[in-house]
N, C-alpha and C positions, 0 to 999 in steps of 0.2 A: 179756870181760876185757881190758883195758889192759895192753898190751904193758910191759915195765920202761919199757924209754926213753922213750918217751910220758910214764907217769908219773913218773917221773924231772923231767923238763921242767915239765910241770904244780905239781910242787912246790916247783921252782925261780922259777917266774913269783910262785910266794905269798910266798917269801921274801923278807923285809926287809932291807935293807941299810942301815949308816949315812952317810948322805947328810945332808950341812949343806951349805945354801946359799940367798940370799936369795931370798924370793917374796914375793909381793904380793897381797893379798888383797884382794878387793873385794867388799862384803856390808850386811846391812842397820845394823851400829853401828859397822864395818870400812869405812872409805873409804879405798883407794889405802896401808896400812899395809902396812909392809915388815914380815915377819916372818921368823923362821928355820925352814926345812925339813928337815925329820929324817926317820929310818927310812922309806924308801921303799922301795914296790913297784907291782908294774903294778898292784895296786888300790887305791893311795892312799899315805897316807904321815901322820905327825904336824908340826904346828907348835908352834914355840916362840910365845906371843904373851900376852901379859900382858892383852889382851882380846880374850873368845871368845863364838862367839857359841852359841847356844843351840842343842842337838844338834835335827836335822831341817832345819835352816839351807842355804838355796842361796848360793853365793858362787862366786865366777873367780876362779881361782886360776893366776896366771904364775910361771913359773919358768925356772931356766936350768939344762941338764943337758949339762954341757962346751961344744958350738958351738951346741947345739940350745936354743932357747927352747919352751918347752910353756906351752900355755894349754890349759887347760881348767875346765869347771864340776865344783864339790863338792858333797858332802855334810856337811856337819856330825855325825858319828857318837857322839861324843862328844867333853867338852869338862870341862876342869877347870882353876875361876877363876885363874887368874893365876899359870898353868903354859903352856896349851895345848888343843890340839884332835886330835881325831883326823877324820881327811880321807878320803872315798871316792872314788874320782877316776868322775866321769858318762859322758863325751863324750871318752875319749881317741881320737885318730884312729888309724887300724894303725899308722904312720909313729911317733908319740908311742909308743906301746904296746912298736913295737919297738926304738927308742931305749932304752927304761928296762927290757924283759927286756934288751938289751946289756949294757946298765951293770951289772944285779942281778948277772946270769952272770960278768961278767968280776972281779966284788968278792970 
């Protein structure tokens, strides 16, 4: 069994936080389009984007989270026309990962 604190933590990293701030998407009908970043967590986060691309979709995805710039690859999880997307984050490094449980925790 999982100690509280552990779990505690665990369910803290799931939590979404609301986070807006500009990223950039780069993808197969997405070139270099600045989009808006929302509800984030260490396993991804939503975009604001009036063109999305089709869920199963890989794309890089930059962003800026206070001093730290994060780049990493997505997934496209789902996507609804000329709202947004929802985003799984692939390839975050520890470094990235633990920048944004910072951020979650301290929101």
């Amino acid at each position: 069994m999982t100690p509280p604190a552990v779990a505690g933590t665990e369910r803290r990293k799931a939590a979404r936080v609301t986070y807006f701030a500009e990223a950039w998407l780069e993808g197969l009908d997405v070139s270099r389009t600045s989009v808006r970043l929302g509800d984030l967590s260490t396993e991804g986060a939503f975009v604001d984007a009036r063109t999305v691309l089709p869920p199963g979709t890989i794309a890089r995805l930059r962003f800026r989270l206070e001093e730290r710039e994060i780049g990493t690859m997505v997934e496209v999880r789902y996507a609804i026309p000329s709202i947004g997307m929802g985003l799984h984050f692939l390839d975050l490094t520890p470094a990235d990962r633990a920048a944004i449980q910072a951020y979650v925790a301290a929101c």
